[in-house]
OpenMM code with the backbone's topology and positions (N, CA, C; nanometers):
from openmm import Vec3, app, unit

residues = "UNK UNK UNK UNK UNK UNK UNK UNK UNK UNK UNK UNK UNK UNK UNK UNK UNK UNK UNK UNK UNK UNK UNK UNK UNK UNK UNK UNK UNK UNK UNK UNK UNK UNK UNK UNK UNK UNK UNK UNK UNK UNK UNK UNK UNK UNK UNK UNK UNK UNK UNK UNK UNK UNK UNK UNK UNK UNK UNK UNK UNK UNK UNK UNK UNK UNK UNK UNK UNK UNK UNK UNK UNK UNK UNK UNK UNK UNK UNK UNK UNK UNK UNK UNK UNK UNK UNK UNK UNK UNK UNK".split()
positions = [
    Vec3(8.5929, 13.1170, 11.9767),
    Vec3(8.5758, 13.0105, 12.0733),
    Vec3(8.5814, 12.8766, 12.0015),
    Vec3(8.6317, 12.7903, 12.0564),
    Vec3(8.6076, 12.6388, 12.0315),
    Vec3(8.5343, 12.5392, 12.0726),
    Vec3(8.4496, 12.4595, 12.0349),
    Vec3(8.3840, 12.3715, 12.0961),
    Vec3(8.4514, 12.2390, 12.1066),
    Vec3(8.4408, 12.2304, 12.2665),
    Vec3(8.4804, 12.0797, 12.2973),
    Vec3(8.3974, 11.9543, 12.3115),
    Vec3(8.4143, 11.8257, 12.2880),
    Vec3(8.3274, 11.7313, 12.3489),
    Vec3(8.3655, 11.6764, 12.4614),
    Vec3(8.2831, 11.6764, 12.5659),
    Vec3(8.3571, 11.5592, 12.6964),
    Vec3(8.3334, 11.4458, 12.6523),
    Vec3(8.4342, 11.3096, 12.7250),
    Vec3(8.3942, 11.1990, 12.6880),
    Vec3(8.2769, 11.1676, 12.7036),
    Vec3(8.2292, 11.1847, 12.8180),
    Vec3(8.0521, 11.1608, 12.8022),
    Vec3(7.9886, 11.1768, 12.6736),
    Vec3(8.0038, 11.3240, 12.6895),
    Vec3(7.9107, 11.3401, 12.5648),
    Vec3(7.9012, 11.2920, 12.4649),
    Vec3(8.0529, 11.2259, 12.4040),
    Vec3(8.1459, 11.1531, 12.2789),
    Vec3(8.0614, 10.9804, 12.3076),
    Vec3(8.0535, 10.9902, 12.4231),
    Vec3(8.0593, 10.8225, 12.4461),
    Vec3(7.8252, 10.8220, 12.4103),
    Vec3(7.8010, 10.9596, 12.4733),
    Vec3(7.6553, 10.9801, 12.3672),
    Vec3(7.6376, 10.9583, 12.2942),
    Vec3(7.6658, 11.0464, 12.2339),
    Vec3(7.6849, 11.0569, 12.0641),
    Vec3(7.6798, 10.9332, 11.9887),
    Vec3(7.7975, 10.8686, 11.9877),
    Vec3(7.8270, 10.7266, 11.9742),
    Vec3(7.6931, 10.6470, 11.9696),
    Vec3(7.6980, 10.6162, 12.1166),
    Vec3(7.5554, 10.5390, 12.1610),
    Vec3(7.4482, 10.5652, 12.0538),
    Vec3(7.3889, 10.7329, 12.0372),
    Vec3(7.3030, 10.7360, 11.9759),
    Vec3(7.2433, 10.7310, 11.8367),
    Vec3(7.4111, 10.7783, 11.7986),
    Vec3(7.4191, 10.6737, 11.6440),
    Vec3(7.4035, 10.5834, 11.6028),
    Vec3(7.4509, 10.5073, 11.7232),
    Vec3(7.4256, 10.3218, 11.6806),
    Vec3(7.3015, 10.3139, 11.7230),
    Vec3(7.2253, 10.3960, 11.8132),
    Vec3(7.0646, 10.3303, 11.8402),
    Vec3(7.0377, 10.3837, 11.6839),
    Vec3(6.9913, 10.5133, 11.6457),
    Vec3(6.9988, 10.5479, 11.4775),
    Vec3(7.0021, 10.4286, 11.4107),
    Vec3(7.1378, 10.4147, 11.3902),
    Vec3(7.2067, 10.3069, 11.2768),
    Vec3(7.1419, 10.1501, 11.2529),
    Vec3(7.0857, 10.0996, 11.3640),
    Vec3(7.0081, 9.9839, 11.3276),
    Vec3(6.8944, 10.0389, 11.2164),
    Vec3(6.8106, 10.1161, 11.2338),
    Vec3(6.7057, 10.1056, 11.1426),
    Vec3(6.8010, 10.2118, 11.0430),
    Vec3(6.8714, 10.2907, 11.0477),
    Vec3(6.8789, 10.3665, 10.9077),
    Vec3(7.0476, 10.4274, 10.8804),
    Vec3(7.1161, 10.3679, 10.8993),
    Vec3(7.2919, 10.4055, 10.8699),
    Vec3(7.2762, 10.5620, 10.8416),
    Vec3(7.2150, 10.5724, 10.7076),
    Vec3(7.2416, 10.7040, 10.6356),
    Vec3(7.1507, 10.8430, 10.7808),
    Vec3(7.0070, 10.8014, 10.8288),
    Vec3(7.0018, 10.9195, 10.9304),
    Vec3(7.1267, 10.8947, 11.0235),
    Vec3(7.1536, 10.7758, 11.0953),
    Vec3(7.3077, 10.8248, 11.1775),
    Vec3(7.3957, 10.8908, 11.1473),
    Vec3(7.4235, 10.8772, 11.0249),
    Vec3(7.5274, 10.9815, 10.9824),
    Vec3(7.5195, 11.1038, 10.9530),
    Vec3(7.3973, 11.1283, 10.9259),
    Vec3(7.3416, 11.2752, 10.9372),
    Vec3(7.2805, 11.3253, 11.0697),
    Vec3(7.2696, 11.2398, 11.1515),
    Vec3(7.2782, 11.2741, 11.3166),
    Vec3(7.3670, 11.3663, 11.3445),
    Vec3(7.4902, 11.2892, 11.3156),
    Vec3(7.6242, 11.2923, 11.3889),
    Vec3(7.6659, 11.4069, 11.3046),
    Vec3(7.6508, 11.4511, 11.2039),
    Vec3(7.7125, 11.5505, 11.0943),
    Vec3(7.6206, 11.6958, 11.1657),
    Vec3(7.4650, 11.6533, 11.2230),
    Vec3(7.4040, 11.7786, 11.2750),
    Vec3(7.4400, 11.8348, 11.4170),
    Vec3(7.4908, 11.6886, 11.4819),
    Vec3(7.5140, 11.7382, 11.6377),
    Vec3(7.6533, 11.8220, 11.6150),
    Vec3(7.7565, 11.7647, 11.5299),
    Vec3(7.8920, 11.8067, 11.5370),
    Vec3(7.8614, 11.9592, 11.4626),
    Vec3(7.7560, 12.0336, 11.3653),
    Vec3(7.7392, 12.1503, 11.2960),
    Vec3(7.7161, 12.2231, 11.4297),
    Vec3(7.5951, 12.1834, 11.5249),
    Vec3(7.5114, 12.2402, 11.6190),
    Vec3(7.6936, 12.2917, 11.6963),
    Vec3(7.7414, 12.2002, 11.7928),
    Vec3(7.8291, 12.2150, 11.7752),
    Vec3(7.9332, 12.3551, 11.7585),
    Vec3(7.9460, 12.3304, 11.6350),
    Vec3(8.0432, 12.4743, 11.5813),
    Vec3(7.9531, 12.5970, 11.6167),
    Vec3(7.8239, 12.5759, 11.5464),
    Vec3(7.7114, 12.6982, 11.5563),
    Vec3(7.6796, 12.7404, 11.6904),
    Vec3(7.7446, 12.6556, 11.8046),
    Vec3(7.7534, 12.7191, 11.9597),
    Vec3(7.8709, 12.7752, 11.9763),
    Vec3(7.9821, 12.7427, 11.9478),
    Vec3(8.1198, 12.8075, 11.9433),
    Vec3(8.1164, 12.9240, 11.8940),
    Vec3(8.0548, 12.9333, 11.8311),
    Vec3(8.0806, 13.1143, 11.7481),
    Vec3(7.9500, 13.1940, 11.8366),
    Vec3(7.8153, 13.1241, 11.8446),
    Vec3(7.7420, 13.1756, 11.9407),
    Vec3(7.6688, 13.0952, 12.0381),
    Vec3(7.7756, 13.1313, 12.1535),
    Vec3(7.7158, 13.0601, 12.2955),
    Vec3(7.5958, 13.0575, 12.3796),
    Vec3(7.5640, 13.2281, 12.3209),
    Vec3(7.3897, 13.2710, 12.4014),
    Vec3(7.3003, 13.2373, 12.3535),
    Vec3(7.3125, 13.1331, 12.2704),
    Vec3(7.1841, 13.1370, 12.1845),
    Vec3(7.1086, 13.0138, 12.2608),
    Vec3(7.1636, 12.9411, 12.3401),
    Vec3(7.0847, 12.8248, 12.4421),
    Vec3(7.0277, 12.8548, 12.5557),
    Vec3(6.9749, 12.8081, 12.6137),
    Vec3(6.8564, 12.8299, 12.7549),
    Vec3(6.9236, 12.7394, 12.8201),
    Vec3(6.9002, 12.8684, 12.9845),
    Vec3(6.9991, 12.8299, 13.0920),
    Vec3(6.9102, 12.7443, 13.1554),
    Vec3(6.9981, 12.6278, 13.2394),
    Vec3(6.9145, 12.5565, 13.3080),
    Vec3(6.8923, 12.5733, 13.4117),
    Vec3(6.8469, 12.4481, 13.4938),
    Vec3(6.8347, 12.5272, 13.6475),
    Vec3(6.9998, 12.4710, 13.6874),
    Vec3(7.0794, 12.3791, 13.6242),
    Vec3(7.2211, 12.3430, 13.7194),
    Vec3(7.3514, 12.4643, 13.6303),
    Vec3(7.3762, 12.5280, 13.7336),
    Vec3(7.4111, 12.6833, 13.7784),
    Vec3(7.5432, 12.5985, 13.6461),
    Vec3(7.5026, 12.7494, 13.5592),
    Vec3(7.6788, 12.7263, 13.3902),
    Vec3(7.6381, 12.6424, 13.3130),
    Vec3(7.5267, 12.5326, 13.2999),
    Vec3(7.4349, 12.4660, 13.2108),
    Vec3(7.3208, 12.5378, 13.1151),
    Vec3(7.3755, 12.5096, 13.0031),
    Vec3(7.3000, 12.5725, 12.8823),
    Vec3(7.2751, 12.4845, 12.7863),
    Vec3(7.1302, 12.4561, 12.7339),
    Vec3(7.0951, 12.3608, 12.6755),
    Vec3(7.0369, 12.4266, 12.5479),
    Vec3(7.0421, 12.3726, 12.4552),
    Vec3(7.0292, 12.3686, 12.2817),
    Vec3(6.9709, 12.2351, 12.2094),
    Vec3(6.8022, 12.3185, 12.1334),
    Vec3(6.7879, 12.1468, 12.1006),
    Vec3(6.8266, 12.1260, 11.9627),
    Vec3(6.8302, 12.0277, 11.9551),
    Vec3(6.9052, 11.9675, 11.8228),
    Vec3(6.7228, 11.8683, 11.7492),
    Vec3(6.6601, 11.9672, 11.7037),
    Vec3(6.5134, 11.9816, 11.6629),
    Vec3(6.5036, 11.8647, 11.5620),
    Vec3(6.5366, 11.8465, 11.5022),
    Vec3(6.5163, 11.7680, 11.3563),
    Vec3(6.4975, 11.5715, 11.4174),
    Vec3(6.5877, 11.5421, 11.5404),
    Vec3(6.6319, 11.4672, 11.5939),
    Vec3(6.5478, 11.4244, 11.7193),
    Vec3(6.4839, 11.5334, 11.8027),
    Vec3(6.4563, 11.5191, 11.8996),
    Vec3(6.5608, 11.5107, 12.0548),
    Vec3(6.6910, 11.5968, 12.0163),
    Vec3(6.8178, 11.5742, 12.1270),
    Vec3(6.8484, 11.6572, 12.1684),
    Vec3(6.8553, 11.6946, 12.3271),
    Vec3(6.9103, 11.8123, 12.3142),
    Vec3(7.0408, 11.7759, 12.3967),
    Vec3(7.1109, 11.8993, 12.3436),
    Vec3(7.2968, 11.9093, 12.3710),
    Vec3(7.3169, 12.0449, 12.4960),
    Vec3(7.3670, 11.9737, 12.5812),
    Vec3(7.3956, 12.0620, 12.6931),
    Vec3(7.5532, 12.0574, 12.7209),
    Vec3(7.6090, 12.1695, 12.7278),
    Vec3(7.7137, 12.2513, 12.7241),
    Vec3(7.7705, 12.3832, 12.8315),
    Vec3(7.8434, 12.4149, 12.8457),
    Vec3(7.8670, 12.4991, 12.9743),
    Vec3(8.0117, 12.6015, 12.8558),
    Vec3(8.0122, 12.7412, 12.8974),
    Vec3(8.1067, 12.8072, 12.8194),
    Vec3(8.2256, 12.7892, 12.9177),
    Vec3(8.3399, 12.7859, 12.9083),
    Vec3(8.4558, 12.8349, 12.9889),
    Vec3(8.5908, 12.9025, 12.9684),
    Vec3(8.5544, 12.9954, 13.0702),
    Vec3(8.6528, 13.1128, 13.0353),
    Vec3(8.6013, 13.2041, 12.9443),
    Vec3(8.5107, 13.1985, 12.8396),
    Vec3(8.4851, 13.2889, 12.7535),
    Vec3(8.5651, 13.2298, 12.6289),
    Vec3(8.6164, 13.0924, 12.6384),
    Vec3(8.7176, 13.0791, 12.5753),
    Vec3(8.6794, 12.9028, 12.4824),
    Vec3(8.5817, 12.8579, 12.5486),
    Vec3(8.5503, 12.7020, 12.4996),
    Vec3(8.4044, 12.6867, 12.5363),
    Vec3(8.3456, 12.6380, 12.4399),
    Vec3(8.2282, 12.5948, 12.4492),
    Vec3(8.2544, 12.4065, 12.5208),
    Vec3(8.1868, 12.3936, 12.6011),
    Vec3(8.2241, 12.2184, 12.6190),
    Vec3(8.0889, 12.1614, 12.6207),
    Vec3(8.0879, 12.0753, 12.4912),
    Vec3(7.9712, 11.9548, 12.5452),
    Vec3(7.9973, 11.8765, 12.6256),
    Vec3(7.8674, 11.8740, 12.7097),
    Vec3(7.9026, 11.8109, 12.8251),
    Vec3(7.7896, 11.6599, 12.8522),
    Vec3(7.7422, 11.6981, 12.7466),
    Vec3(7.5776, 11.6017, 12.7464),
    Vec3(7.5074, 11.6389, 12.6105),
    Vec3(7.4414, 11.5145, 12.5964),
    Vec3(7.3229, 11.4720, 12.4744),
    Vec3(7.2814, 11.3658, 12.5334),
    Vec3(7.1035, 11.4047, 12.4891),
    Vec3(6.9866, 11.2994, 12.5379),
    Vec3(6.9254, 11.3393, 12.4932),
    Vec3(6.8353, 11.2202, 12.4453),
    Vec3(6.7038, 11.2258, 12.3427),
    Vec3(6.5935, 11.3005, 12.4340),
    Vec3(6.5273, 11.3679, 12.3672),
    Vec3(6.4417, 11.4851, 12.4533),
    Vec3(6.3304, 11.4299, 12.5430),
    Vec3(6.2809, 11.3048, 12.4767),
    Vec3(6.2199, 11.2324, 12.5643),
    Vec3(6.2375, 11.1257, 12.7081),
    Vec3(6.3714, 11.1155, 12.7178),
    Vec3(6.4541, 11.0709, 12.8848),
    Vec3(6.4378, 11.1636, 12.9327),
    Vec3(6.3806, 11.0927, 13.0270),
    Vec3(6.3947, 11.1584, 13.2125),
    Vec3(6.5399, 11.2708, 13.2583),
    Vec3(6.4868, 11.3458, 13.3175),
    Vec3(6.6573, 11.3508, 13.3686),
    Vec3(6.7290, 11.2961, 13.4308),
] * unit.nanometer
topology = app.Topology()
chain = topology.addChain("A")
for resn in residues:
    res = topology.addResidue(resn, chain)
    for name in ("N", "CA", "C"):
        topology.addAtom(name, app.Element.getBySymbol(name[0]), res)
């Protein structure tokens, strides 16, 4: 399987690097190096996240960070991020 990013999620990511990057460049970049690992480590295994309540939503936290990455499989064939948010936002 492959993991995709949606733009959303890309346009996350982003965002949350640069919130990161004011106080510390070097954790942003090790943000972004853990979300993109997390990432691969869902592509090879998809079950390893908790289903949500919005029906093909599967969420994975990204612990070290406080983020979690929500993703949907399709086809059996692509993992897609579809979302990242700091664990502490609302939904």
């Amino acid at each position: 399987m492959k993991a995709r990013w949606s733009v959303r999620a890309l346009a996350q990511l982003r965002d949350a690097h640069n919130y990161i990057a004011h106080d510390n460049v070097t954790a942003a970049r090790e943000f972004v190096v853990s979300a993109t690992a997390l990432a691969d480590l869902l592509s090879t295994h998809p079950g390893i996240g908790i289903e949500t309540n919005e029906p093909g939503v599967i969420m994975f936290p990204l612990v070290r960070y406080r983020y979690l990455i929500f993703y949907k499989i399709l086809r059996k064939k692509e993992v897609r991020i579809i979302r990242l948010r700091h664990a502490s936002r609302r939904r």
